[in-house]
C-alpha positions in Angstrom: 0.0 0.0 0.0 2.7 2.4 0.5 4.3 2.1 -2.9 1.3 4.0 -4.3 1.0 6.8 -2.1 2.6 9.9 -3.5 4.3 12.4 -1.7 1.6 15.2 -2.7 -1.8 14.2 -1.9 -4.2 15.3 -4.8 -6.6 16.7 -2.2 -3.8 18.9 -1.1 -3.8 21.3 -4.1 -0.5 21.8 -5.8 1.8 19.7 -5.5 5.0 20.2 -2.9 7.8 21.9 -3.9 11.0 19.7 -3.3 14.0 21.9 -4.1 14.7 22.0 -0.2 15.3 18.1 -0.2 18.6 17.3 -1.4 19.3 15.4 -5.2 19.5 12.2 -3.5 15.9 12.6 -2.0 14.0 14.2 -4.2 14.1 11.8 -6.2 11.7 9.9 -4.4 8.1 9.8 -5.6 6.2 8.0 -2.6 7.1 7.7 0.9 8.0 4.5 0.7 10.6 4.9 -1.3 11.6 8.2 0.7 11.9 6.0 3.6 14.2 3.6 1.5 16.9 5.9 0.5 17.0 7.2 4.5 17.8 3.9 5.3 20.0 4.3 2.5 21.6 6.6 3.6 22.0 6.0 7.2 23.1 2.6 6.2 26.2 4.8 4.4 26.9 7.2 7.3 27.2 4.1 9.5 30.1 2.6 7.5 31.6 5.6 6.1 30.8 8.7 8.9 29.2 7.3 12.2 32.2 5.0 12.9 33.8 4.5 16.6 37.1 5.5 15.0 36.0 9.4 13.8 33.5 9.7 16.5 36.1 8.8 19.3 39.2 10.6 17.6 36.7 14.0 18.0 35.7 13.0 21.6 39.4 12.8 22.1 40.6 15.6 20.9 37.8 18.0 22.7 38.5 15.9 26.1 40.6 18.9 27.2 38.1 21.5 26.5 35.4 19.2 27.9 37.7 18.7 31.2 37.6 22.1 32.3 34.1 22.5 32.5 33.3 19.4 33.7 35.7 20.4 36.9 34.2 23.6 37.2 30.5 22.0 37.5 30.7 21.6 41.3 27.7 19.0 40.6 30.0 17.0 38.4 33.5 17.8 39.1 33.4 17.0 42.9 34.5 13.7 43.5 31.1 11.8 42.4 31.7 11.6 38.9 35.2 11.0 37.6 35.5 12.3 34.2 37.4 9.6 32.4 35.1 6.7 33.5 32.4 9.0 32.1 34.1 9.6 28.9 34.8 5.5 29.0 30.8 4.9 29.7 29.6 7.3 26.8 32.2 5.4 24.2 31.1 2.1 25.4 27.3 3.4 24.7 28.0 4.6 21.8 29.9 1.7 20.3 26.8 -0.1 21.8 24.7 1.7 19.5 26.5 1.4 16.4 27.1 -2.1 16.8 22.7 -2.3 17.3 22.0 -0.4 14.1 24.2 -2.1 12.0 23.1 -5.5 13.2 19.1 -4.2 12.7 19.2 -1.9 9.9 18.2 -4.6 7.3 15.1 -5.4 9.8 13.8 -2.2 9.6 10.4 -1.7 8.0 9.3 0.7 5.8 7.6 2.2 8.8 10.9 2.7 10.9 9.9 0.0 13.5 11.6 -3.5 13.7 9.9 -6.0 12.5 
């Protein structure tokens, strides 16, 4: 049922601009197949963008600036929290993550919930 429902509904009047979609999607005629190239894509930005390596390289190399604050907070900085087993627990999530979505992301529907 989704294949044949357009972006622009007839009862809508004329039909929706889509200049402020990129190339990539505007080239989608129904939903369905807008939903199929975000998954598209997302399936990209997890092998080429949202990778542990660039993510934790950045988290890395903002650690100092990130530091500083987090001493000044007097709710994080005082001895409860210790900064590098935070920075540890948010990689660890994150690599959690990744690893999820790139085990699911072929059992994603068209609706965006696993099947």
């Amino acid at each position: 049922p989704y294949e044949d429902t357009p972006l622009e509904s007839a009862d809508q009047g004329p039909p929706l601009e889509l200049s402020y979609l990129n190339d990539h999607f505007a080239e989608a005629k129904t939903k369905e197949a807008l939903k199929i190239l975000i998954l598209q894509r997302f399936a990209k930005w997890l092998d080429d963008v949202l990778t542990e390596e660039k993510l934790f390289s950045v988290m890395d190399s903002l650690k100092p600036e990130i530091e500083y604050a987090y001493n000044m907070d007097r709710n994080l900085g005082n001895g409860k929290y210790h900064f590098e087993d935070e920075i540890e627990k948010l990689k660890k999530y994150i690599s959690e993550r990744l690893k999820f979505f790139r085990n699911n992301i072929d059992d994603f529907t068209q609706e965006g919930f696993l099947k």
